[in-house]
Structures are given as structure tokens and as C-alpha cells.
C-alpha positions as CSV (number, residue, x, y, z in Angstrom):
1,X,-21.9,16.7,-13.4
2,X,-25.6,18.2,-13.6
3,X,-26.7,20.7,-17.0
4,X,-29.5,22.4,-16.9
5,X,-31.6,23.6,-19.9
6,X,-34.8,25.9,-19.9
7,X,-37.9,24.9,-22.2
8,X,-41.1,26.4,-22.9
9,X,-43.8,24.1,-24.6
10,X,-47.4,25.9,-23.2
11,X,-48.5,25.4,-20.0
12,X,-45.7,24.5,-17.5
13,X,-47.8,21.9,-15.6
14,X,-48.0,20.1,-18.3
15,X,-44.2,19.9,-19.4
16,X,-43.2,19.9,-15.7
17,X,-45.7,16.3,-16.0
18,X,-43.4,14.9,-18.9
19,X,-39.9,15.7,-18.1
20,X,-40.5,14.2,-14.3
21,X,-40.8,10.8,-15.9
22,X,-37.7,10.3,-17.5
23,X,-34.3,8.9,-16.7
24,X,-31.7,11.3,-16.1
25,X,-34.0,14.6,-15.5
26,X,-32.8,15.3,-11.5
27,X,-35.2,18.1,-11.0
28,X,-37.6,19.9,-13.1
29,X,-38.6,23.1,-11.5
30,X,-41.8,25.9,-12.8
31,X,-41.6,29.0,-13.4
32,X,-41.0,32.1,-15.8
33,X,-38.2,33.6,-18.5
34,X,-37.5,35.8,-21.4
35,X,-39.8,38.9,-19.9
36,X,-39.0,42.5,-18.7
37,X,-41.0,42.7,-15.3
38,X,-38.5,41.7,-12.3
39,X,-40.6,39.2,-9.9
40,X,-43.1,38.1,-12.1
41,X,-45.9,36.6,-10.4
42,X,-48.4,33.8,-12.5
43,X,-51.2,37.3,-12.6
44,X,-48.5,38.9,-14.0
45,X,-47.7,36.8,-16.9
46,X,-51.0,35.6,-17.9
47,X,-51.8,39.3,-19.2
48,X,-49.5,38.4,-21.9
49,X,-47.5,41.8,-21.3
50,X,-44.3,40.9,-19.5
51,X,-43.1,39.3,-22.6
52,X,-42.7,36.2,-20.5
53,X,-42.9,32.5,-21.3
54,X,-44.1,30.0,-18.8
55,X,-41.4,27.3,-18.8
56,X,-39.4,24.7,-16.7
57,X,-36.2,24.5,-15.4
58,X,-34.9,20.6,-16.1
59,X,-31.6,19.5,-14.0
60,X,-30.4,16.7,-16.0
61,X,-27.4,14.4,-15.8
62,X,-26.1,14.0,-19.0
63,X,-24.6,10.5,-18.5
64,X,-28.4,9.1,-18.3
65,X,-29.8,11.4,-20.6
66,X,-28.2,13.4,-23.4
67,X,-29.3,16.8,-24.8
68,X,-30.4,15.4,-28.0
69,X,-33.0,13.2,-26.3
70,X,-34.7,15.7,-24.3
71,X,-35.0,18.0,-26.8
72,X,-36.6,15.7,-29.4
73,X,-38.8,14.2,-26.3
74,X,-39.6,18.6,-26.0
75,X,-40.9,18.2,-29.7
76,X,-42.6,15.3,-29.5
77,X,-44.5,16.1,-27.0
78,X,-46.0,19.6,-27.5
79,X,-47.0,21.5,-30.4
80,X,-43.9,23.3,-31.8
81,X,-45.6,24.7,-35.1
82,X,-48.1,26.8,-33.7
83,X,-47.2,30.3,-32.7
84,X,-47.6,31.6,-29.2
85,X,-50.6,29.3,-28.5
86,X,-50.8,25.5,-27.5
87,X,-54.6,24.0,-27.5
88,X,-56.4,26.0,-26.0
89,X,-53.8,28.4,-24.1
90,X,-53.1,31.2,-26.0
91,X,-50.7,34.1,-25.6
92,X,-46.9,34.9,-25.7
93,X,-46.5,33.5,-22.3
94,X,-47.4,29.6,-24.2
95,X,-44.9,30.2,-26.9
96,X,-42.4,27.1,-27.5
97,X,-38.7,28.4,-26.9
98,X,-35.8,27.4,-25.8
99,X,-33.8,29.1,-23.5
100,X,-29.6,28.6,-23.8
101,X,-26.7,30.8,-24.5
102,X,-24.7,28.1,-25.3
103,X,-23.5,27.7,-28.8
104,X,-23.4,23.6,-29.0
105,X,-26.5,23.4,-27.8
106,X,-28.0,26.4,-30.2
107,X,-26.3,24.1,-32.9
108,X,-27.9,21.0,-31.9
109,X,-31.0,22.6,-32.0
110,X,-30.7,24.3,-34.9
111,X,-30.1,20.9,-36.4
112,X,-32.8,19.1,-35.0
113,X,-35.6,21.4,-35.9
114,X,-34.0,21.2,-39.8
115,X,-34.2,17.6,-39.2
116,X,-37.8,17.6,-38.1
117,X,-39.1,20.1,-41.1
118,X,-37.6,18.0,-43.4
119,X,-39.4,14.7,-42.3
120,X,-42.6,16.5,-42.3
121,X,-42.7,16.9,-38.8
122,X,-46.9,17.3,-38.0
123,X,-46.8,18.5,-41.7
124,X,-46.0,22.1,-40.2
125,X,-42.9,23.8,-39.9
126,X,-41.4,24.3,-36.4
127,X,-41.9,28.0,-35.0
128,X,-39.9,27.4,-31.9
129,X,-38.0,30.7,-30.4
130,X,-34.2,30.1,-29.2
131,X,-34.1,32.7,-27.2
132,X,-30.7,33.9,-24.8
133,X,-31.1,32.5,-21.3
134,X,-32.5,34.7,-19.0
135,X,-33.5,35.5,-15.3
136,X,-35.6,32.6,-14.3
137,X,-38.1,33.4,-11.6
138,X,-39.5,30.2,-9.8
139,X,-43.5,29.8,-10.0
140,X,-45.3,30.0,-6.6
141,X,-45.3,26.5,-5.0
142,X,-49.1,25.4,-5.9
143,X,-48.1,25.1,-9.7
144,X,-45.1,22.6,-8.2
145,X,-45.9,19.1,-9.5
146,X,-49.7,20.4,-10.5
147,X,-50.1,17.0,-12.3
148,X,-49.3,15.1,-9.6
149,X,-51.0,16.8,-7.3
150,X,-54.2,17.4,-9.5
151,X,-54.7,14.5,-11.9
152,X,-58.7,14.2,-10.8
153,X,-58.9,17.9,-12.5
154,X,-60.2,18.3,-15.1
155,X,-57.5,19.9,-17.2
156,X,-55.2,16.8,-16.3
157,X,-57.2,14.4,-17.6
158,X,-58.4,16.1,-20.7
159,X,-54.7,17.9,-21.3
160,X,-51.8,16.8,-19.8
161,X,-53.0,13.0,-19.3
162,X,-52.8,12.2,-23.1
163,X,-49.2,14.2,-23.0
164,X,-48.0,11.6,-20.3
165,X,-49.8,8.9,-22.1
166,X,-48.2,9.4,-25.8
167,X,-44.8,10.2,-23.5
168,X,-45.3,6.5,-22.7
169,X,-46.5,4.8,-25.4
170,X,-43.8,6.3,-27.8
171,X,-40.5,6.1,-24.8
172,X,-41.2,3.5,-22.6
173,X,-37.2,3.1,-23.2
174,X,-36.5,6.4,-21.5
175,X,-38.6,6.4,-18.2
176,X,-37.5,5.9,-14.7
């Protein structure tokens, strides 16, 4: 039985490079959510005016990996506390959210974003949106495993390198 869950932690390319490496995660697919414009292209959401986020689909099977883990893995590997911006991307379209209409899994999240305020989490608290699942529109094919594609770019190795690195360092446990 696959599940599916919509995240948005900043650039896509650079989430899409995290949740690809671990066990479980069947397919983890680009693209956009949570805006008003039908067909959204990338143009379109970079102007910050669709009201959409730039996040990926992950296919998971929760026998190999359970809820709980990818959504702390979400958290510790983006910013969460910083609204609508993540380094040096900033706009709407980079906010952290969380896309679900499902009430256990609003729950569990809920629960572990109180968890991580109360351990001090980056000494911040956690701004992340849980917003109702929404249309997803797919991202054009050449933002499709960018990091793989790309790592000699220079965004991969100054941004989403050091994500994959800390990814793992801190859960060598969980890659496949």
C-alpha cells in the first residue's frame, strides 16, 4: 500500500535531492500547490503571485518508512522558522507547508512541531503552513532530478550539497 504526502521546504530541487535517498520514498515528483492559477508554469510561480508553493510529491511505502520519520527528516533538513524565504530564495512560492487533508496526519504534525518548539528547535519557532491538499501541477521535466542531473552547478554544490550531506551524516540509518 503506497501514501503519498506533499511538502514544501524552498526550492524543490533541493527537497526532491533529500527525499530520493531514503528507504521507503518510491517516487518523489516536482512541482506546484496551494495557488489560484490553473497550469501554473515555473515563470508563473516565481512572480510570487499565484499564491503557489514550490513542493514535491513523495510516494512512500509506509512499511519502510513511517510518516513520523519523513516529516521530522522534512524539518531537519530545511529551515522551518523562517517565513516564506529559505537562504537565499525568497517569496511565498519557498514557504514551508505541508500539504494534507487528512486529520491523523494534521495531528501528527501538529504534535511534532510542539515537540520541536519545545526542544529549542534552531532556537526559533516553527512557521510551517498546514495547508488543505490541493491540485498539484507537475514541474516541467528539466527541474526532474535537477540535483542529479546538475551537481557540477553551482547552486548544488553551494546549496543543496550540504542538504544531502547533513541528510547523511545525521540518517545514515535511513538511506537506501
Amino acid at each position: 500500500m503506497k501514501k503519498k504526502i506533499i511538502l514544501g521546504g524552498g526550492c524543490f530541487w533541493c527537497t526532491e535531492a533529500i527525499f530520493k535517498k531514503l528507504k521507503g520514498v518510491e517516487d518523489v515528483v516536482p512541482g506546484y500547490t496551494g495557488g489560484s492559477l490553473k497550469n501554473p508554469s515555473y515563470k508563473d510561480i516565481c512572480t510570487g503571485l499565484t499564491g503557489h508553493a514550490e513542493v514535491i510529491k513523495i510516494s512512500y511505502n509506509p512499511n519502510t518508512i513511517d510518516f513520523k520519520t519523513i516529516i521530522d527528516v522534512f524539518f531537519q533538513t530545511h529551515d522551518p522558522t523562517t517565513l516564506n524565504r529559505q537562504g537565499n530564495d525568497v517569496g511565498s512560492q519557498y514557504r514551508s507547508s505541508i500539504f494534507t487533508s487528512d486529520p491523523v496526519e494534521k495531528k501528527l504534525i501538529k504534535e511534532r512541531i510542539a515537540y520541536y518548539n519545545e526542544n529549542k528547535f534552531l532556537n526559533r519557532k516553527i512557521v510551517t503552513k498546514i495547508e488543505p491538499e490541493n491540485i498539484f501541477y507537475e514541474a516541467e521535466d528539466y527541474h526532474h532530478n535537477y540535483f542529479q542531473l546538475n551537481k557540477q552547478a553551482p547552486y548544488c554544490k553551494m546549496v543543496i550539497s550540504p542538504k544531502v550531506q547533513k541528510l547523511i551524516k545525521n540518517h545514515s540509518d535511513l538511506l537506501g
